[in-house]
Every structure is written in structure tokens, then in C-alpha cells.
VOBA-1610 file (N, C-alpha, C; in pm, whole numbers, padded with zeros to 5 digits, always signed):
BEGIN
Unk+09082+08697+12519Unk+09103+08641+12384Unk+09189+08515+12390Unk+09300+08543+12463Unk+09401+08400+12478Unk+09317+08283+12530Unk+09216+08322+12637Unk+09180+08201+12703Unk+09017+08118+12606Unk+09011+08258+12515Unk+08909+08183+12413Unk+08970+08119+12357Unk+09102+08140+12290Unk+09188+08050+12197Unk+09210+07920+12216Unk+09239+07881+12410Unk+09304+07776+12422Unk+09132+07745+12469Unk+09032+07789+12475Unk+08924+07678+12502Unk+08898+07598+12373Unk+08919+07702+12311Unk+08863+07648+12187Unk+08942+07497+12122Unk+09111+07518+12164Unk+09172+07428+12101Unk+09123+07285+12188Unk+09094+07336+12324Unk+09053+07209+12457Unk+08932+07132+12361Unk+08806+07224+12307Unk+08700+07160+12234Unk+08782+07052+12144Unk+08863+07134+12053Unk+08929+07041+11931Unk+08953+06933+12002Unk+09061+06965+12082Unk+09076+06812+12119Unk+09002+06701+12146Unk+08880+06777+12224Unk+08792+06648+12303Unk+08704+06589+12192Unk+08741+06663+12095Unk+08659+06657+11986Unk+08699+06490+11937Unk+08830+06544+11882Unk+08883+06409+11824Unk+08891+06295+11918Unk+08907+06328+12091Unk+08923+06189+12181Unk+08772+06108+12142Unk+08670+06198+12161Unk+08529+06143+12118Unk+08550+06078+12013Unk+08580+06164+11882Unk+08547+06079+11775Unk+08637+05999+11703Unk+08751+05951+11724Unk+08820+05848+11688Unk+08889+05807+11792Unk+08915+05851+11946Unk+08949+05751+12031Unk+09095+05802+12064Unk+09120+05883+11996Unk+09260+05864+12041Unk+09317+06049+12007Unk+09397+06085+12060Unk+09401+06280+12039Unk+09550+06225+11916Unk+09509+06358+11808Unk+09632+06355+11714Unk+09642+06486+11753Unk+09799+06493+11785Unk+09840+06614+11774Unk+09857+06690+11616Unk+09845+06840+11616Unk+09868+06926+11511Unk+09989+06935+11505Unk+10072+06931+11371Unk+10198+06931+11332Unk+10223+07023+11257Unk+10332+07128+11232Unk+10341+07197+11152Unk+10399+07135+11015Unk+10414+07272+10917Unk+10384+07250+10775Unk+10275+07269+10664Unk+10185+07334+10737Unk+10088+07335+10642Unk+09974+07447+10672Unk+09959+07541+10596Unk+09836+07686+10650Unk+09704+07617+10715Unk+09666+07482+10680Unk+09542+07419+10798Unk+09592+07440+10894Unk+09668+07442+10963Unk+09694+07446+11092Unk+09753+07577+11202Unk+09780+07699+11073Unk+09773+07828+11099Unk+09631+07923+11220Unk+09656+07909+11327Unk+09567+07982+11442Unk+09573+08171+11453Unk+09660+08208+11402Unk+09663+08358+11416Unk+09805+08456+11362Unk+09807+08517+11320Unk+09940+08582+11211Unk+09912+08746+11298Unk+09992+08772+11399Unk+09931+08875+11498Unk+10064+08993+11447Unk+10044+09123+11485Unk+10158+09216+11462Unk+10196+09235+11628Unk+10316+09219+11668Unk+10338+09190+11833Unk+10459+09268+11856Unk+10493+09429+11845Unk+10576+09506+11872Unk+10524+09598+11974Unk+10627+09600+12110Unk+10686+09728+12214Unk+10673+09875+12119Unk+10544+09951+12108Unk+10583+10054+12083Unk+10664+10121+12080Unk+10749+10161+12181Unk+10886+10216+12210Unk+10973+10179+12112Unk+11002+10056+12023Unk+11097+10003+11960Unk+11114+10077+11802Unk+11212+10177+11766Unk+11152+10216+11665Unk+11227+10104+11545Unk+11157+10063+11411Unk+11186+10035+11320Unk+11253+10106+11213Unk+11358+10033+11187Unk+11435+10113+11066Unk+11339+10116+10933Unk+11368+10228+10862Unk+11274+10223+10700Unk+11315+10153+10573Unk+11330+10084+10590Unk+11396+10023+10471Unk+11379+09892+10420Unk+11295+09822+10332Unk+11238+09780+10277Unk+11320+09621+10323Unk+11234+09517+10355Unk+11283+09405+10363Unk+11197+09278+10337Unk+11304+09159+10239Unk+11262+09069+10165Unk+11196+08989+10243Unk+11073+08920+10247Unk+11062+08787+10335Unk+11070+08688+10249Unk+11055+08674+10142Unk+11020+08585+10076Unk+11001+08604+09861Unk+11071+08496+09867Unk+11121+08493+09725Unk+11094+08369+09651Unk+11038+08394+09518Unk+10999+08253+09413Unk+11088+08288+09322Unk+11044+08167+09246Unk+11138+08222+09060Unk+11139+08352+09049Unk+11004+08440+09039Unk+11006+08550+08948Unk+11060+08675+09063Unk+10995+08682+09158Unk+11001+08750+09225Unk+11021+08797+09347Unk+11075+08918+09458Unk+11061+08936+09538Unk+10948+08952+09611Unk+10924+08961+09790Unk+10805+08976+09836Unk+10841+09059+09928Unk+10825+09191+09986Unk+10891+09239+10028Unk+10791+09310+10179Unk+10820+09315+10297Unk+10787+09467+10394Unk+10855+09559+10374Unk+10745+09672+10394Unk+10773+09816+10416Unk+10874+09867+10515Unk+10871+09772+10604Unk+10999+09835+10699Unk+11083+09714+10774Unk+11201+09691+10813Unk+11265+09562+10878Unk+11154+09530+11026Unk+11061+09463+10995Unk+10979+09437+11074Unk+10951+09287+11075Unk+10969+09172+10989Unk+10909+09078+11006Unk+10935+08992+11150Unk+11027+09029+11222Unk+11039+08959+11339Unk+10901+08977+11447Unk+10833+09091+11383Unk+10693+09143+11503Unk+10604+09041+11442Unk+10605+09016+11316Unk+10457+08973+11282Unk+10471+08796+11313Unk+10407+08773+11446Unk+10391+08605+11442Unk+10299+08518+11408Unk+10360+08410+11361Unk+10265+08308+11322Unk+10236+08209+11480Unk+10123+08205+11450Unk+10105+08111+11608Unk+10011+07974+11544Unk+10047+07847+11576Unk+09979+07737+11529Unk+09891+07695+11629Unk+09828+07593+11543Unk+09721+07510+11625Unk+09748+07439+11786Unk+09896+07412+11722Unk+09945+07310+11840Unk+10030+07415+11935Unk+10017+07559+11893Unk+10063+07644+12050Unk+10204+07693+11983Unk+10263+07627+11950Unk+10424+07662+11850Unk+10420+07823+11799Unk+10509+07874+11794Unk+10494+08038+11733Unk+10655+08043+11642Unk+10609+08131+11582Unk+10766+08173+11456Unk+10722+08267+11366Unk+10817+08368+11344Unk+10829+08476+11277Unk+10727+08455+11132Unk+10698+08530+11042Unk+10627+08479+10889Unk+10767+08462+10863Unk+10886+08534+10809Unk+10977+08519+10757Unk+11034+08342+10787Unk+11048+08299+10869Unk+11080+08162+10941Unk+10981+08069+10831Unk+10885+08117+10868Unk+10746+08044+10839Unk+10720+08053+10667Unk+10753+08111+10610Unk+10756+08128+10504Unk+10871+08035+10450Unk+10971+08029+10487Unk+11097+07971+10397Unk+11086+07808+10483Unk+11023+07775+10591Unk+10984+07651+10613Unk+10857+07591+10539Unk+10793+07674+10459Unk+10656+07596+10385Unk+10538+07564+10507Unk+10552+07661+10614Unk+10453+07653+10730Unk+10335+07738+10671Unk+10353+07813+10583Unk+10237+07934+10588Unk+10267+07965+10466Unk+10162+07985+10375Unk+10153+08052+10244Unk+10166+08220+10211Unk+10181+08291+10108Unk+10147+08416+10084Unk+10001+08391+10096Unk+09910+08356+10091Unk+09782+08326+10111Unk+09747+08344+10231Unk+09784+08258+10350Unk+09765+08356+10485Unk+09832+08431+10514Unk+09917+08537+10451Unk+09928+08676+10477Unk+09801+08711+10450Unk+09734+08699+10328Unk+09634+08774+10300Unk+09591+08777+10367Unk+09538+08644+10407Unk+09447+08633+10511Unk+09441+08714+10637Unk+09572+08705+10691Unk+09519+08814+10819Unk+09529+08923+10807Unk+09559+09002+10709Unk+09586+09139+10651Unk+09719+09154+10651Unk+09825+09077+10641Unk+09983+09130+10668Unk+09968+09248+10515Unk+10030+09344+10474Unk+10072+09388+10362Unk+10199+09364+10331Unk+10192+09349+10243Unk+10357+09340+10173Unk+10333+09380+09997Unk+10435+09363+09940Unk+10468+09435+09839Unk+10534+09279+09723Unk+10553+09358+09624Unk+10665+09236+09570Unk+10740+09316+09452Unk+10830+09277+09401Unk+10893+09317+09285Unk+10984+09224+09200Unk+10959+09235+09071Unk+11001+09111+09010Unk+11147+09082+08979Unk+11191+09005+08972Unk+11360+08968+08983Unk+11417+09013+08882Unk+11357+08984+08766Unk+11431+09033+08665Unk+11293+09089+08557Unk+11315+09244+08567Unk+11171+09294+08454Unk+11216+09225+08295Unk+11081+09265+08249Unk+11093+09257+08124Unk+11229+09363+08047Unk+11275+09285+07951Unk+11415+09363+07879Unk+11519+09373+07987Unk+11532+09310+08097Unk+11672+09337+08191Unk+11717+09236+08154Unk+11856+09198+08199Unk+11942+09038+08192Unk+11973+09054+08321Unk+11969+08914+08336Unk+12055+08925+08507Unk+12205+08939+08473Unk+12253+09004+08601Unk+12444+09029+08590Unk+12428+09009+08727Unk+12583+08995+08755Unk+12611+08971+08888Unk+12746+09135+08919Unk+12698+09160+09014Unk+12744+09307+09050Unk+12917+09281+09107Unk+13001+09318+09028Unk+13169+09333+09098Unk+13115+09428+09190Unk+13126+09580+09197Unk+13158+09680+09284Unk+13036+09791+09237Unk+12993+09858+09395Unk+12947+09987+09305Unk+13017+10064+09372Unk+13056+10178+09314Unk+13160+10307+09361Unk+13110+10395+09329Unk+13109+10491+09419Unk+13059+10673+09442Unk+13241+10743+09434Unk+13180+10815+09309Unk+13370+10901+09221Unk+13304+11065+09218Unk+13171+11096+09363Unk+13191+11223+09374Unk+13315+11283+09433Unk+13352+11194+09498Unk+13454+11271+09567Unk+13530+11408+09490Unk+13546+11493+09531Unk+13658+11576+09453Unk+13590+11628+09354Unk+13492+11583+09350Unk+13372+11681+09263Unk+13296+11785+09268Unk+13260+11819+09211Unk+13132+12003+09229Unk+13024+11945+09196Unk+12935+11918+09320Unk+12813+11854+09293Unk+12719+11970+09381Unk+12599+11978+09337Unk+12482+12061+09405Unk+12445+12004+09489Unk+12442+12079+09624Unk+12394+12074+09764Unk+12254+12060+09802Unk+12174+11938+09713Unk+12058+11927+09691Unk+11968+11807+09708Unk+11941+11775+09766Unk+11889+11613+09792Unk+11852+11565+09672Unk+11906+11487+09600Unk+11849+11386+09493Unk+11749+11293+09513Unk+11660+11229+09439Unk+11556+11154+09457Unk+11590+11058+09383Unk+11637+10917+09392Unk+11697+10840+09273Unk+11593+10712+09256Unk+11529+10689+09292Unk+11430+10582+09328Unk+11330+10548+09414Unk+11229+10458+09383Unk+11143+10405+09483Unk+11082+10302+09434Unk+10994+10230+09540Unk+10984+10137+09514Unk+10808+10152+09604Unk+10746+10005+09609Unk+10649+10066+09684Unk+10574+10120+09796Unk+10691+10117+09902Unk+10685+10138+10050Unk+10803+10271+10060Unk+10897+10314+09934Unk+10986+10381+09975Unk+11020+10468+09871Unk+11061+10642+09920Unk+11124+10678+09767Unk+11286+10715+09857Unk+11328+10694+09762Unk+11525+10737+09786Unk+11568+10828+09727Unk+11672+10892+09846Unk+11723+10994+09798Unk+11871+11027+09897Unk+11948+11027+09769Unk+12091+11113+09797Unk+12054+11228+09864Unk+12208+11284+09930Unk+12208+11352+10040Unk+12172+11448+09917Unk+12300+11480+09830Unk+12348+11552+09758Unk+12304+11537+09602Unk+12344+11588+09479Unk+12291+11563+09354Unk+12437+11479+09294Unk+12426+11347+09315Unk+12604+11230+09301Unk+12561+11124+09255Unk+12412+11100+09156Unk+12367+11013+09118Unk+12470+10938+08976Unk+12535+11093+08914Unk+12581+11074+08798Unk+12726+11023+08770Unk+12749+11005+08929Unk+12889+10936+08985Unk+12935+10850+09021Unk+12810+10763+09050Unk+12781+10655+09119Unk+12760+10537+09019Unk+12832+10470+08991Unk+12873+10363+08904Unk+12837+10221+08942Unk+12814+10103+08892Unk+12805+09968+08874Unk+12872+09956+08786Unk+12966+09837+08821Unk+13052+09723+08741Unk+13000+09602+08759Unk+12970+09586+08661Unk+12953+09398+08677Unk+13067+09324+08617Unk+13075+09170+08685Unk+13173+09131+08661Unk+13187+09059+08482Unk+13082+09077+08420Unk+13179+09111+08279Unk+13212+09183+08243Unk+13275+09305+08337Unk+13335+09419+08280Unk+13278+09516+08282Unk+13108+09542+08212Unk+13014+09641+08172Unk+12995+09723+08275Unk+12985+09825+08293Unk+12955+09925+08397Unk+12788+10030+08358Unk+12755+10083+08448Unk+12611+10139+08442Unk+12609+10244+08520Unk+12507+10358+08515Unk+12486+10434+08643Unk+12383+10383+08722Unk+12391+10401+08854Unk+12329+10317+08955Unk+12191+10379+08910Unk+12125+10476+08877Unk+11967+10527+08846Unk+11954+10430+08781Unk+11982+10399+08655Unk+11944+10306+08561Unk+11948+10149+08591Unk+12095+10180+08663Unk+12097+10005+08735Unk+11937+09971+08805Unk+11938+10011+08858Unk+11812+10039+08947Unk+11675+10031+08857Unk+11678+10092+08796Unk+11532+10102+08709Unk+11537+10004+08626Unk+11654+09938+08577Unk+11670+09850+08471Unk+11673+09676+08576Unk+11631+09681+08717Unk+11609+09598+08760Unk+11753+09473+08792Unk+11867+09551+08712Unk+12024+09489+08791Unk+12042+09524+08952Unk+12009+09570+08988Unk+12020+09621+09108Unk+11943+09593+09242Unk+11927+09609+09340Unk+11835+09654+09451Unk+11923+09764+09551Unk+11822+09802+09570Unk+11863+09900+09735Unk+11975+09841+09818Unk+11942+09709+09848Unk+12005+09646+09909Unk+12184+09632+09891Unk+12204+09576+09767Unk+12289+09612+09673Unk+12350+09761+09761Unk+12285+09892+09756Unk+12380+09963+09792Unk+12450+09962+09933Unk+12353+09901+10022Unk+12398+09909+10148Unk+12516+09793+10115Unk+12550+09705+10039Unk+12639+09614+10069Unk+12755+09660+10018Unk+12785+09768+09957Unk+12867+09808+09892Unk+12889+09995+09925Unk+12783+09974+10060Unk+12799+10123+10175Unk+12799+10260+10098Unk+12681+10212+09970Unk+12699+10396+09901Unk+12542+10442+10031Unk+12562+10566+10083Unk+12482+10609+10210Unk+12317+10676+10052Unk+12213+10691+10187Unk+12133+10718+10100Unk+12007+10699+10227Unk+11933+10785+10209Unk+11804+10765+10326Unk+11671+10787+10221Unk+11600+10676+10306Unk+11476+10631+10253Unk+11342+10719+10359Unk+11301+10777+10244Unk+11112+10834+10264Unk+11010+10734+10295Unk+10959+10659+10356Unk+10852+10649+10397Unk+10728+10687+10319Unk+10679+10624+10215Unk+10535+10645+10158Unk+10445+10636+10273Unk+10371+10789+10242Unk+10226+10759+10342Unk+10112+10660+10296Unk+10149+10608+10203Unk+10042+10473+10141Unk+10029+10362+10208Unk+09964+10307+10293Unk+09931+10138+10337Unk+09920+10054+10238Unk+09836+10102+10126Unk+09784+10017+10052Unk+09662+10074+09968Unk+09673+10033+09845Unk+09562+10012+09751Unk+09461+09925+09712Unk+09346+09899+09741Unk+09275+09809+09747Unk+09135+09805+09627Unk+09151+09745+09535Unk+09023+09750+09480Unk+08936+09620+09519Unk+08782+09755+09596Unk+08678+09594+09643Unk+08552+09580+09589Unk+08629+09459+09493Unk+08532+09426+09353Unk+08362+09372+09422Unk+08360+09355+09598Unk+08239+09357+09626Unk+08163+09426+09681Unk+08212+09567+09651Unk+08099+09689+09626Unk+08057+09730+09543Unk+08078+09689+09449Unk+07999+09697+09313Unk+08062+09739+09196Unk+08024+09791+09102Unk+08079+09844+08995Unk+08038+09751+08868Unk+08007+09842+08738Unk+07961+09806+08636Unk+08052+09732+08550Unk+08066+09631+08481Unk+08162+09586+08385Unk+08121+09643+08261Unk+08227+09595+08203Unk+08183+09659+08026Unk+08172+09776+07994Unk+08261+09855+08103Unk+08233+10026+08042Unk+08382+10071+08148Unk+08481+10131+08023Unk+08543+10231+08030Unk+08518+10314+08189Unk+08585+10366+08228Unk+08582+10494+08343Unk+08718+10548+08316Unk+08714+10646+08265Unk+08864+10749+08300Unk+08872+10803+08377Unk+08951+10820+08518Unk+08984+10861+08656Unk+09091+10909+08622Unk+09158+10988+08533Unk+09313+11049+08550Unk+09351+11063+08402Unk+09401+11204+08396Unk+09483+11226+08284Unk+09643+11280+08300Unk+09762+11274+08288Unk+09863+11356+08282Unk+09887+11440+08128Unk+10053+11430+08136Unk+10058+11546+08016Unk+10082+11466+07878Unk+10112+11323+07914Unk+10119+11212+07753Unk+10008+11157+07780Unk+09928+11086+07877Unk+09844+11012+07884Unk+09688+11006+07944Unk+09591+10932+07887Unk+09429+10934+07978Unk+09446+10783+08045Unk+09423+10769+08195Unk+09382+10629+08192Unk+09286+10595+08256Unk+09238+10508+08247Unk+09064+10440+08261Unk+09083+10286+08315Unk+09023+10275+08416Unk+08989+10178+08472Unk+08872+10105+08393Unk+08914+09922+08390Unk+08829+09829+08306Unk+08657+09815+08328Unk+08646+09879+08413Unk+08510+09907+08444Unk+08460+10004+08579Unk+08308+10075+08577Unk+08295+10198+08659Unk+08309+10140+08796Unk+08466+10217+08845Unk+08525+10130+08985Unk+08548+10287+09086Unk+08581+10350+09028Unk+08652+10454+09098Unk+08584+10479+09219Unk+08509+10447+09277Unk+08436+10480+09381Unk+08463+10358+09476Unk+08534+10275+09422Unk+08563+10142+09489Unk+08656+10087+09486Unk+08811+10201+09436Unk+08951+10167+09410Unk+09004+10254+09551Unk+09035+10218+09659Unk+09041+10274+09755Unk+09240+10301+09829Unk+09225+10367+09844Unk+09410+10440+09917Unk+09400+10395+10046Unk+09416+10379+10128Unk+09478+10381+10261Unk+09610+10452+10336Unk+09587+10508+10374Unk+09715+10584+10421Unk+09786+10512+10575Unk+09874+10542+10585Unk+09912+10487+10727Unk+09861+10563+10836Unk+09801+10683+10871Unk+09784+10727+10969Unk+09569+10731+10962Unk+09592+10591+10907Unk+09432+10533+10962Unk+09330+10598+10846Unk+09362+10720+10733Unk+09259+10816+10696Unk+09248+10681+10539Unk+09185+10757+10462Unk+09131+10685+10320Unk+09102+10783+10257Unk+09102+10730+10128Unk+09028+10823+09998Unk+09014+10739+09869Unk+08899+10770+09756Unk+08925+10723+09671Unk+09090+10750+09604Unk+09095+10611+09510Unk+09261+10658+09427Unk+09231+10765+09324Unk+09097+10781+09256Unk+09091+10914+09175Unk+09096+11064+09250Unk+09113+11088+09349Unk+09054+11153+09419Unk+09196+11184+09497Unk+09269+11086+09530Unk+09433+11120+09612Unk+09510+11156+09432Unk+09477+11106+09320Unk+09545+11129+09219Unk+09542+11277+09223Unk+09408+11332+09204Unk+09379+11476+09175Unk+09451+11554+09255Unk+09447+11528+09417Unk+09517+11608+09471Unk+09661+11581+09508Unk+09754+11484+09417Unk+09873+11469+09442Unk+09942+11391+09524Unk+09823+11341+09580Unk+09882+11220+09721Unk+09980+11137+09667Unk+09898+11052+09545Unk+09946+10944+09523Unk+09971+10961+09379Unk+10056+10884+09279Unk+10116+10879+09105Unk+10061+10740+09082Unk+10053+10708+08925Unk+10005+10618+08873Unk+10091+10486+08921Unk+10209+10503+08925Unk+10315+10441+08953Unk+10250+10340+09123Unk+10195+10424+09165Unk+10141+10370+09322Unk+10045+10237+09311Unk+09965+10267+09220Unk+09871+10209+09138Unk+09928+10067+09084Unk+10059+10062+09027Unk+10110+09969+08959Unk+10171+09840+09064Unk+10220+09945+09198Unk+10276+09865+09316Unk+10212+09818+09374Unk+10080+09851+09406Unk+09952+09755+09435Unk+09831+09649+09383Unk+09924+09620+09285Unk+09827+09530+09175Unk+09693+09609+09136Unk+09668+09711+09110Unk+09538+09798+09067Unk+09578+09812+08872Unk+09434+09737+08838Unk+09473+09717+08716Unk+09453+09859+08639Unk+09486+09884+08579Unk+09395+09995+08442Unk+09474+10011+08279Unk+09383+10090+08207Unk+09423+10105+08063Unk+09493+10233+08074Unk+09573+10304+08003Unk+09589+10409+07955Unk+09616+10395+07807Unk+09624+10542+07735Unk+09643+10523+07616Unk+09702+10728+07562Unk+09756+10672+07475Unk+09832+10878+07477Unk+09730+10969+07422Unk+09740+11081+07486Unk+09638+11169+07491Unk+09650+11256+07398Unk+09528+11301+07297Unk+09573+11340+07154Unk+09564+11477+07170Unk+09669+11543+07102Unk+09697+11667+07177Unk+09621+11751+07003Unk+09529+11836+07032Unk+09502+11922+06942Unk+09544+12005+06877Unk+09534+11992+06719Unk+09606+12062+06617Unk+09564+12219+06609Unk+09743+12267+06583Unk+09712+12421+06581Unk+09617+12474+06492
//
């Protein structure tokens, strides 16, 4: 494969000596000149779980599933190589060739709808000295990760921001003041689950009817329905290589609507009318 790569670049070249006389070298800066976005990790090496940023706009974060971006390289035309993360905050490579070579990543928006931004004084854990249940808490997730306290100390665990206002970190968190990250900088402990999800993929070129409703899922407030008959073509991926439709991991619990939302998979819902006594 390497030595197809560099024949191929030998053609390029002789290409251009032929046709204008003179060889221009490839310069970085720009996804034309992007040759291969490879995943290049020592098995042996294990990766920590915990969700990391590569890349950030106005609105939003862009995130991996695990502190990995140092494996995934960008390799150019002109032979040069650098991390995506590198490559990303130099304007070498777009979120666009991620797509392109299949990198996954995630994103989450900086500030949701109804949050304000604050800037965080301190967060402090005041279980200490407390009677808390000997129970792993689940306080969050996101779309590569769910979190969870050792213990049940969610209701102890405080944010101050520096105008004073204080919060509980669940809400901090859901209310989008916060990140994960955030706690490690301020050392409240907490271990992260591993979603068996790769990814959600709807592939609008296998077909499916427009203009008609499909309901794939009901819970106990809500029905929701995909914008047209897809379900056979809204697909899960799991990490250990298997698949299933998403109606189909719903039914049996794999996956929550919520999964759905972290993978850009569009749909309707609407509340489910509960019948009079």
C-alpha cells in the first residue's frame, strides 16, 4: 500500500514536470492536499475513557470517544504527517475529511438553548461527614459516555460561579454550565462507562419513502416517528463490529432516544394520549 502511495505521488509529479515544466511542490493548509487520515495505535497501548475535545467553533464542541486523537494521522500529499487535533486547529483539514475517512466523533453545543454562560469559581464535594448510600450513582452522559459516582454524593456536590450563584453539579451539567472536564479540574473523582454505540447512521441511499410518517418507538409520555419509512435504514453500530436496526436495539434496550439525538438521527415525537377511564 505505502509503495502504491508513493508511486502514485512519483506519477503526480511527472505529471506536472510534463505539463508545465517545472514540479510545484504540495503545501499544506488546505483538505486538497489531504492523502490519508489513518487510525495508527500499538494495540498494547490502552486508552483512557474519557471523552476528548479536538476541535471547537462558535457554537460548539467536537469531541472523541476516548483520549485518542494522537493515533489518528493526517498524512499529506507532500509526505508531511500530524495528528487531526494539530491539523484541525492549523486549518490543514476540515470536519469534512473526518467524514471522509470515517473518523467518528461527536459534538456538543457550548451553550444549549435556555443556559447562560458563567464562568466556574470552585466545584466542591461536602459529602464528607455525610450518610450517603453505598451505591454507584449515574449522573450523566454524553455520547460516547455515561458517568457515574462511586457512591450516591450527587446532592453534595456543588458549583459556584464567580457571581456568587451556586448549582448542583447534575443540573450544572444538564443545564450545559459545565463539562466533565470541569470536574477533573477541580478533582471531584468519577469513572466513565463506555457506550457500546460506534455510531448511528441513517443511509438515505437505501431507500425509503418520503411523505409518510413511520413510528419506530413508543415510551410512557411519548410515540416517535421518523420523517419518512426509514427504519430499515436507520442503522446502530456497535463497537464490537455487530449492527442492528435503531428500532430494533430500541425494543430491546440497547440503545434510548437520547442516542438518537447524539448522532444527528432526525425524528418527530409527540405525547401519547393516554385513554380515558
Amino acid at each position: 500500500m505505502k509503495f502504491q502511495r508513493v508511486l502514485a505521488v512519483g506519477m503526480f509529479l511527472l505529471c506536472l514536470v510534463s505539463c508545465r515544466g517545472e514540479v510545484e511542490e504540495p503545501q499544506l493548509g488546505g483538505s486538497a492536499y489531504v492523502w490519508d487520515i489513518a487510525y495508527v495505535k500499538d494495540p498494547d497501548i490502552d486508552i483512557r475513557p474519557c471523552h476528548e475535545v479536538i476541535y471547537e467553533d462558535e457554537d460548539y464542541y467536537y469531541i472523541l470517544g476516548s483520549l485518542e486523537s494522537q493515533y489518528y494521522i493526517v498524512t499529506y500529499a507532500n509526505g508531511e504527517t500530524q495528528n487531526i487535533k494539530e491539523a484541525l486547529a492549523e486549518g490543514n483539514i476540515t470536519l469534512a475529511d473526518l467524514d471522509a475517512y470515517g473518523v467518528h466523533y461527536g459534538k456538543t453545543e457550548k451553550n444549549p438553548a435556555g443556559s447562560e454562560s458563567k464562568e466556574i469559581e470552585r466545584i466542591t464535594d461536602h459529602s464528607g461527614g455525610q450518610v450517603v448510600l453505598t451505591v454507584e450513582e449515574r449522573f450523566y452522559e454524553d455520547y460516547s459516555h455515561i458517568y457515574h459516582f462511586g457512591n450516591a454524593v450527587s446532592q453534595y456536590i456543588t458549583v459556584t460561579y464567580t457571581d456568587g450563584t451556586e448549582q448542583n453539579v447534575k443540573d450544572a451539567l444538564r443545564g450545559g454550565h459545565i463539562t466533565v472536564a470541569d470536574l477533573d479540574r477541580f478533582g471531584i473523582s468519577y469513572f466513565a462507562e463506555p457506550k457500546l454505540i460506534k455510531d448511528i447512521i441513517y443511509h438515505s441511499d437505501r431507500g425509503g419513502e418520503p411523505d409518510a410518517l413511520e413510528g419506530f418507538y413508543a415510551d410512557e409520555n411519548y410515540a416517535y416517528y421518523f420523517p419518512s419509512i426509514r427504519s430499515s435504514v436507520v442503522i446502530v453500530y456497535y463497537r464490537d463490529g455487530t449492527e442492528q436496526t435503531a428500532k430494533d436495539a430500541l425494543a430491546e434496550g440497547k440503545i434510548r432516544i437520547s442516542d438518537l439525538d447524539w448522532f444527528g438521527i432526525a425524528y418527530y415525537k409527540e405525547p401519547r394520549q393516554v385513554p380515558a377511564d
